[in-house]
Structures are given as C-alpha cells and as structure tokens.
Backbone bond lengths (Angstrom), bond angles and torsions (degrees), N, CA, C in turn:
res aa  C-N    CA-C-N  psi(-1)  N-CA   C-N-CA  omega(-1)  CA-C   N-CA-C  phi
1 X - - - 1.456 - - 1.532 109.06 -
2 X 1.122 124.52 118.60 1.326 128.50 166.44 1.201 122.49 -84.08
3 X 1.685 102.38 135.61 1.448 111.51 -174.66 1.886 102.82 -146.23
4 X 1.334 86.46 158.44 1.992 89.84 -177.35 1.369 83.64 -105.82
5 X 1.042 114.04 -176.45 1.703 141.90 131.65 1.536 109.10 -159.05
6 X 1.180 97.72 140.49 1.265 129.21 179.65 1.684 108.23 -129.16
7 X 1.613 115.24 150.28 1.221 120.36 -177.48 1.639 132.92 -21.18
8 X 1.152 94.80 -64.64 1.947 106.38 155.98 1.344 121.25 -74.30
9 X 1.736 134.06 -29.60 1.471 110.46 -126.56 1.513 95.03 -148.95
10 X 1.190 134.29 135.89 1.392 134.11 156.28 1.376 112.74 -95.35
11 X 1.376 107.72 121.55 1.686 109.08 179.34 1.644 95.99 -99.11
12 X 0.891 124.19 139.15 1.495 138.54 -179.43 1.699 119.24 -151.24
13 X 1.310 115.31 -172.77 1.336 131.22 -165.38 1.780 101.01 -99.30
14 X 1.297 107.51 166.26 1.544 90.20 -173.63 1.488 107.90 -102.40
15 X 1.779 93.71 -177.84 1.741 96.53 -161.57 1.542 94.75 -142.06
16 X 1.231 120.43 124.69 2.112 114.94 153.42 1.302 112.37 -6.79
17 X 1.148 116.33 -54.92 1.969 86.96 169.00 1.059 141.02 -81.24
18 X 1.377 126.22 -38.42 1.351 122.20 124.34 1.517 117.36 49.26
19 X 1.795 100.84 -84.19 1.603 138.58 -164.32 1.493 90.66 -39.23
20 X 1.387 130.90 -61.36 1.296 112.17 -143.27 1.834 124.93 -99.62
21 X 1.597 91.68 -20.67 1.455 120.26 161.13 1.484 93.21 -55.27
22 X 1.251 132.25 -103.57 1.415 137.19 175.04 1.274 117.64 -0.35
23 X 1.427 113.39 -69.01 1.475 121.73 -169.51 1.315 99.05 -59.75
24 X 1.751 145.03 -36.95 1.149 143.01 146.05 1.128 126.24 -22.34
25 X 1.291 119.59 -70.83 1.498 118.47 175.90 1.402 121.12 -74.02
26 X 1.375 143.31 4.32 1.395 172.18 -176.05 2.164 101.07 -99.66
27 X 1.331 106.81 -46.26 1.312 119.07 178.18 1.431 118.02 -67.75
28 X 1.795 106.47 -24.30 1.772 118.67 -157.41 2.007 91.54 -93.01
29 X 1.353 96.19 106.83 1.304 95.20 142.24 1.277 156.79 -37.22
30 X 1.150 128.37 -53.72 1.243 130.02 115.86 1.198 135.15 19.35
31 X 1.657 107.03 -73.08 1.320 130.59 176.34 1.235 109.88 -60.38
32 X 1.520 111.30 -79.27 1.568 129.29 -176.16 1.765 119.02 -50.96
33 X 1.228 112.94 -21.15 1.646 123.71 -177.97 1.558 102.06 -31.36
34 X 1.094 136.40 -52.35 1.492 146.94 170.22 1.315 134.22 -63.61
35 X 1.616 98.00 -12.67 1.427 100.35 -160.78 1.773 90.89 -96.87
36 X 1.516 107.41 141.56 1.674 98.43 158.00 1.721 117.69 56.98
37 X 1.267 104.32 -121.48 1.734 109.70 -179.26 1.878 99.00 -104.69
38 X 1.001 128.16 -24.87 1.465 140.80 173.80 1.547 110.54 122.64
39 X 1.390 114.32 4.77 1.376 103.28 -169.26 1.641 117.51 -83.70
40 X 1.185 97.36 149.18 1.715 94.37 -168.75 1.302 100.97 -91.35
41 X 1.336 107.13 159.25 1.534 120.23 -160.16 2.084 109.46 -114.01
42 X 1.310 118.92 154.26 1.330 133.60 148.38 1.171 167.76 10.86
43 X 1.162 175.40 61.27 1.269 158.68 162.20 1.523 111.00 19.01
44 X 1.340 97.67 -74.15 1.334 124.34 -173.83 1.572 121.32 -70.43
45 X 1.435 106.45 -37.00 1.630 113.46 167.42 1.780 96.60 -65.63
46 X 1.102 131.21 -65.01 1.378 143.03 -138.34 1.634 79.48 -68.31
47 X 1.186 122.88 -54.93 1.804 110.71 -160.35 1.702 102.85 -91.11
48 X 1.353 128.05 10.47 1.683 120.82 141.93 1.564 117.88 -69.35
49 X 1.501 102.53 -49.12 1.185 113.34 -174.74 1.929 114.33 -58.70
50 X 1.526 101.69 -62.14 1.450 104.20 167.68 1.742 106.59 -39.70
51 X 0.864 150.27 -56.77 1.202 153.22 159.87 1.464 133.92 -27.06
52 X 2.089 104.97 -49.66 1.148 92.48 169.51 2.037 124.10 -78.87
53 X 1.322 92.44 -6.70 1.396 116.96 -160.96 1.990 87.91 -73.87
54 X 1.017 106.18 -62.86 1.369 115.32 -168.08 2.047 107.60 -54.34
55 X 1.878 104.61 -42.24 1.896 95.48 162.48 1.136 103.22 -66.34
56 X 1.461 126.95 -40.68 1.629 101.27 -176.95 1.582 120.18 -44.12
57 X 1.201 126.50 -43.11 1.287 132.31 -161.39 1.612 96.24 -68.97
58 X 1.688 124.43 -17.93 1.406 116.82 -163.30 1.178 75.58 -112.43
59 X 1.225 152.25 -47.90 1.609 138.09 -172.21 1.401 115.77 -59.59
60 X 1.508 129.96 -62.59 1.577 145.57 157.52 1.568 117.48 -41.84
61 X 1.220 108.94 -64.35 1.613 130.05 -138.61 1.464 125.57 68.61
62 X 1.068 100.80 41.72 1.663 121.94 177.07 1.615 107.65 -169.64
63 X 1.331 103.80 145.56 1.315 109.31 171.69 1.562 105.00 176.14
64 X 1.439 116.40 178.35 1.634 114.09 161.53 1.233 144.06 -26.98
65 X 1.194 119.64 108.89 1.439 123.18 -143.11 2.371 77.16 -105.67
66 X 1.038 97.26 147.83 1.648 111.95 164.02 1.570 108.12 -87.76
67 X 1.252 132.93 144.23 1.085 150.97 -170.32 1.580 106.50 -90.95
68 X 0.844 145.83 114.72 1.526 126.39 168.73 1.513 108.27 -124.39
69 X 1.738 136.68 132.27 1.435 114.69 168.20 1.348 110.39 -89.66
70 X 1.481 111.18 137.96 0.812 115.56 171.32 1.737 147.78 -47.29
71 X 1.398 96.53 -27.17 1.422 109.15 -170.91 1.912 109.11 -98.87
72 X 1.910 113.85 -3.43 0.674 92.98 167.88 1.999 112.86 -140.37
73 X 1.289 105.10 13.64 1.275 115.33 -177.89 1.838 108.14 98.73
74 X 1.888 113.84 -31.34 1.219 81.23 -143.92 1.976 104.92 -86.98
75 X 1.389 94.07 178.23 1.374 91.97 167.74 1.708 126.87 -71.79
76 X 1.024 118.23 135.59 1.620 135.36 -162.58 1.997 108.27 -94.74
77 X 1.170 92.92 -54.99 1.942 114.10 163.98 1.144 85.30 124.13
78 X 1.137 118.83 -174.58 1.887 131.46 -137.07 1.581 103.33 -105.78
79 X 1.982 113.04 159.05 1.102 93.34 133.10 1.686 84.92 -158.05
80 X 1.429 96.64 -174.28 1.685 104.69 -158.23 1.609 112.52 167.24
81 X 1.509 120.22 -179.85 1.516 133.94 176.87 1.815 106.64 -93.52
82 X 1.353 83.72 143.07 1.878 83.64 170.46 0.869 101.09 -166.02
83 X 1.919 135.83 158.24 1.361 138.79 168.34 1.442 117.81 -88.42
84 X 1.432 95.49 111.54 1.143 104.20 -156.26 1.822 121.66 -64.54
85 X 1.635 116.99 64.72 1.296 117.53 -146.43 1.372 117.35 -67.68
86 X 1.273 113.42 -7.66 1.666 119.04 -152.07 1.940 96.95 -83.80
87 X 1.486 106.39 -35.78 1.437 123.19 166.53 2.003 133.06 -72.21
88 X 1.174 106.18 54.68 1.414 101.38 -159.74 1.077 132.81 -17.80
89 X 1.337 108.01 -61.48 1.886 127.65 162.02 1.099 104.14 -29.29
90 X 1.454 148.16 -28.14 1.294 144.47 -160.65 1.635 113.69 -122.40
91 X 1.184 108.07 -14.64 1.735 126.33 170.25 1.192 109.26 -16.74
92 X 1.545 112.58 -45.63 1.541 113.04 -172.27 1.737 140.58 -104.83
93 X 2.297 87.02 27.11 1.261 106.53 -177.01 1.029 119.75 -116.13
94 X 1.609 166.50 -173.40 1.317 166.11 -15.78 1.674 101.17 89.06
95 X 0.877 126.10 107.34 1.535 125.92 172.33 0.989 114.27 -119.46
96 X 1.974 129.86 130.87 1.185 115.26 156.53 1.829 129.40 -90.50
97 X 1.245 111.21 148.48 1.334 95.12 173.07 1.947 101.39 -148.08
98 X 1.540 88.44 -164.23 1.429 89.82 -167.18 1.571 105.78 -168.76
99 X 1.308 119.92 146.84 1.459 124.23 -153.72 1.330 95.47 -142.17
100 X 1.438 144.45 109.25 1.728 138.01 164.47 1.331 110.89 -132.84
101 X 1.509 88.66 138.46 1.607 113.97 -178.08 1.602 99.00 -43.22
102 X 1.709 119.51 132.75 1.529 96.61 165.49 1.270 155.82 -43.91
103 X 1.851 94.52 -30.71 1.736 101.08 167.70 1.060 126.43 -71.83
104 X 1.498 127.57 0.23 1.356 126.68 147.31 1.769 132.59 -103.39
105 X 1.428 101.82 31.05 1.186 107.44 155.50 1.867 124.90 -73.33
106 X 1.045 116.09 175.49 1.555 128.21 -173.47 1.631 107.98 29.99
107 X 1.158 90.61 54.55 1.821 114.28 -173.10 1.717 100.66 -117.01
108 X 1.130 114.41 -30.00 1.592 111.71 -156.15 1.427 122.53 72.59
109 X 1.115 107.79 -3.38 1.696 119.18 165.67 1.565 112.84 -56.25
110 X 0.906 131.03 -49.23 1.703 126.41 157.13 1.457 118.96 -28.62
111 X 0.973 107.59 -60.35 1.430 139.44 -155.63 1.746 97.28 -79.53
112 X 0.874 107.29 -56.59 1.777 116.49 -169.33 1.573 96.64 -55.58
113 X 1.801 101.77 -64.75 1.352 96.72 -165.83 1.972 123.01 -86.39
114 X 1.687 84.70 6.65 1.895 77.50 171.98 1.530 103.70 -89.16
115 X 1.507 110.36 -24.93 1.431 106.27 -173.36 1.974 109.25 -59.82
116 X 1.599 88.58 -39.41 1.735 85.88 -178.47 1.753 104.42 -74.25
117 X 0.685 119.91 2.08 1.445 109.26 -173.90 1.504 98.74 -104.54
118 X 1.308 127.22 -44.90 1.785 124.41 148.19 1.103 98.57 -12.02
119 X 1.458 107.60 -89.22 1.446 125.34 -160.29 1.370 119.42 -49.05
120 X 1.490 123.98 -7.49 1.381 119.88 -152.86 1.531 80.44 -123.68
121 X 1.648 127.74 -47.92 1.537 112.59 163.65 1.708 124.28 -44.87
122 X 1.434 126.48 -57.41 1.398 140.44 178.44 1.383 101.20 -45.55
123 X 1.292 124.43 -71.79 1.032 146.94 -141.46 1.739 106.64 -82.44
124 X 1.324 106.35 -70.21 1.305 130.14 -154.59 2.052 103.04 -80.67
125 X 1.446 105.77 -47.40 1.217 112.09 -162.30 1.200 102.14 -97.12
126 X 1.487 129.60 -6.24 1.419 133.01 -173.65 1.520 118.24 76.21
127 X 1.502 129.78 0.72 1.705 134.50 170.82 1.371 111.92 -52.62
128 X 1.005 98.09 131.21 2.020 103.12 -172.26 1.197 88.58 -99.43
129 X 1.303 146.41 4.86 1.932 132.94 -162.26 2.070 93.11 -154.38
130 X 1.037 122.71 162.41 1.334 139.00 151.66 1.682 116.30 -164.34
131 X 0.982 116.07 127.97 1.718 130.09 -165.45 2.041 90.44 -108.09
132 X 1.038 88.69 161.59 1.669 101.03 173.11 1.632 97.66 -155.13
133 X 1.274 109.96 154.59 1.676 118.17 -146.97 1.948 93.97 -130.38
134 X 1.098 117.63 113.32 1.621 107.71 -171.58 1.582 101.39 -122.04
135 X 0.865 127.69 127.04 1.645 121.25 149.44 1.279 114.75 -39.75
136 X 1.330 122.63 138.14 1.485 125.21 163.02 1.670 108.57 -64.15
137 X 1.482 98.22 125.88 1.717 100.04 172.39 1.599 109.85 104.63
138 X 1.442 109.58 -12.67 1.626 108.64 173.31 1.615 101.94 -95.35
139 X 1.431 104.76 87.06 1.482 118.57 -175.24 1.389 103.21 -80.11
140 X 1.506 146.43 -16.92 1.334 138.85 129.79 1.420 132.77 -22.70
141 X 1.330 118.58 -42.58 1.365 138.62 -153.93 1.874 91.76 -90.48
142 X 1.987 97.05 -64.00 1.501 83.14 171.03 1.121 148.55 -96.68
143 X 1.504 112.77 38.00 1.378 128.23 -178.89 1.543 76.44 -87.91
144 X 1.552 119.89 -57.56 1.613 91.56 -155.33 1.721 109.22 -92.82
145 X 1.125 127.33 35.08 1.060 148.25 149.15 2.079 114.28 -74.80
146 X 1.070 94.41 -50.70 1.835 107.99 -174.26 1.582 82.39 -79.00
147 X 1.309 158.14 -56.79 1.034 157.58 -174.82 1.921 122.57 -45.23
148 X 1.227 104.56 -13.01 1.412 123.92 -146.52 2.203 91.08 -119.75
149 X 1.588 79.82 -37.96 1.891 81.20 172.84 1.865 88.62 87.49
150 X 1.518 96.73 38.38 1.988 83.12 168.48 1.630 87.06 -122.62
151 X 1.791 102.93 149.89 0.886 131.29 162.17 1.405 139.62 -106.88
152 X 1.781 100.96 141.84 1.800 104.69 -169.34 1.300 109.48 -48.60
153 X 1.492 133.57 109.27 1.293 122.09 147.70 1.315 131.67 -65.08
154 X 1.420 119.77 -57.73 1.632 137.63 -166.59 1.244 108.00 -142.75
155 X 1.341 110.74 176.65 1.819 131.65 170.72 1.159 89.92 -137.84
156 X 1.503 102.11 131.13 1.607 115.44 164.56 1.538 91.57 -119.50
157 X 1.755 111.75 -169.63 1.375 129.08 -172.05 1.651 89.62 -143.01
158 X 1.649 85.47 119.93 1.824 99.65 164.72 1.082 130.99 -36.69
159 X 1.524 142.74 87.58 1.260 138.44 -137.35 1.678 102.38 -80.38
160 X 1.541 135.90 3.06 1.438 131.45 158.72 1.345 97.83 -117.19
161 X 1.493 136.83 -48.88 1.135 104.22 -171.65 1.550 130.90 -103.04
162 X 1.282 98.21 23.80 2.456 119.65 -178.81 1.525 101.01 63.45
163 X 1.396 125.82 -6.50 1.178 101.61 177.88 1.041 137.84 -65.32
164 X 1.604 148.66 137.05 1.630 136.51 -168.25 1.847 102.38 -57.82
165 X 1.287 116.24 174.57 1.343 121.04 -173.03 1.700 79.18 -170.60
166 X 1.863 92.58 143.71 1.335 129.21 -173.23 1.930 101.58 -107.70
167 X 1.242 102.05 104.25 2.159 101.93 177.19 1.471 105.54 -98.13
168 X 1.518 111.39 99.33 1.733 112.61 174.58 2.041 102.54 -85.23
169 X 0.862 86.87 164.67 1.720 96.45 171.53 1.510 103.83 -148.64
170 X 1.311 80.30 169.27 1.942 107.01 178.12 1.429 98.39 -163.50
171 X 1.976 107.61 141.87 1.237 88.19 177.24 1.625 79.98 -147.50
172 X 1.450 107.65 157.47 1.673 127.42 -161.33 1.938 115.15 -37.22
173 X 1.356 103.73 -24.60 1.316 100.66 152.13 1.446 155.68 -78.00
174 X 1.263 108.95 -10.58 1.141 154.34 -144.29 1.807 84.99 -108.74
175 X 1.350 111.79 -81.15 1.223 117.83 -161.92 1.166 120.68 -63.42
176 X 1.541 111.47 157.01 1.772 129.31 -145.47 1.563 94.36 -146.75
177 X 1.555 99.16 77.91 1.696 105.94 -165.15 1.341 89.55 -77.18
C-alpha cells in the first residue's frame, strides 16, 4: 500500500469513510467553481468517482492520492496523477491535480502535498514529464503550480465546455525535489 507523509499530511489510498467528507467538499461551491462547468457534485457522483480513481491506481500505478492531516485525522480532499481523459489533446499525459475542502485553503496544504506527489511521480514512478491543466483565472491553482517549478507551455480550449485552459509542465530535469 502506498503512502507519503509529509510534515502535515498523509497522502494515501482511499477508505469507506472517505465517502462522506469528500462528497462534502465535491457539494461546496466554492470548491467546484473551477472544476468542469462549476457544478457541484453528489453522494453518488463522489463514490463512482472515488472508485474510478482507486482502478486507476491498479490500471496506472498512480492515481488519487486522499489527503489526510495529520495532526487531526480529518480528510483535507485529494491530490495525485491521472490521465487526463476528458481532454483528448492531452490523452497521452500524466496530470497532476488537486481538490481541497475550503477550510483548508491558504494552509499550504496544496502545495505540500502536490509537491510530494511531483516527487513521488519523477522520482518514485519513473515519469520523465508531468503537465497540470488550470482554468484561466483560478489564480489559486497557479500559485501552486509556479510553486512546484512547472512551466506555461500552451492554452488549449475545453473541448465541451470552450473555456480557455492553462497546460504547465515539468519534466524530470527540470525538477528540484
């Protein structure tokens, strides 16, 4: 079973409880404003998704890592590698991303655990490249993007919903684990 830890945070695989923390932060507007069309998601969306995230990890050997803080058990929301399928043009990359409940924003919790999850793609899984996919205007997203040492490659356009999208990369030379 693979697990990180880092100073604050255990990134791990997911668990049945999990479900409802998640589906919380999946529900927060707030949260989701960036994601997709912005609509917040489920019960029922949140525990397909936990699901497909978890074969990824047996299909890949990488996938969505669960957030946990350390100092108090609870769940934080995810971050981790995935193929980013929903984007065709990009079908044939490794993406990192990352999803947190709002009350753990301006925490550095983003930041801590995408860097270990960098580090655990480069390093750990052997990926010479990782891209991360931002909406234009989620100036959250790329602060901890510029933090990570990835750079703007391109702008594509959301192929369902036209919106522009920001493609940073990093690739195993590059990085300053």
């Amino acid at each position: 079973m693979i697990e990180i830890r880092t100073p604050r945070l255990l990134l791990r695989r997911w668990r049945d409880d999990d479900l409802v923390p998640m589906a919380d932060i999946n529900a927060d507007p707030q949260v989701m404003r960036w994601i997709d069309d912005g609509s917040v998601r489920d019960l029922e969306y949140t525990a397909e998704a936990i699901e497909r995230w978890e074969e990824e990890w047996d299909d890949e050997g990488f996938g969505l890592f669960a957030v946990e803080l350390l100092a108090s058990g609870e769940l934080a929301g995810f971050t981790g590698l995935s193929v980013p399928e929903s984007l065709p043009e990009l079908a044939a990359e490794v993406a990192i991303s990352w999803r947190l409940g709002s009350q753990f924003w301006g925490q550095g919790y983003a930041s801590e655990a995408a860097h270990a999850t960098l580090e655990f793609a480069l390093q750990d899984r052997g990926l010479d490249r990782v891209i991360s996919v931002v909406r234009i205007g989620d100036e959250a997203s790329e602060n901890v993007i510029r933090k990570l040492g990835m750079a703007l490659e391109r702008e594509i356009e959301h192929p369902v919903y036209g919106f522009p999208l920001h493609v940073h990369a990093i690739d195993l030379t590059e990085f300053d684990g």
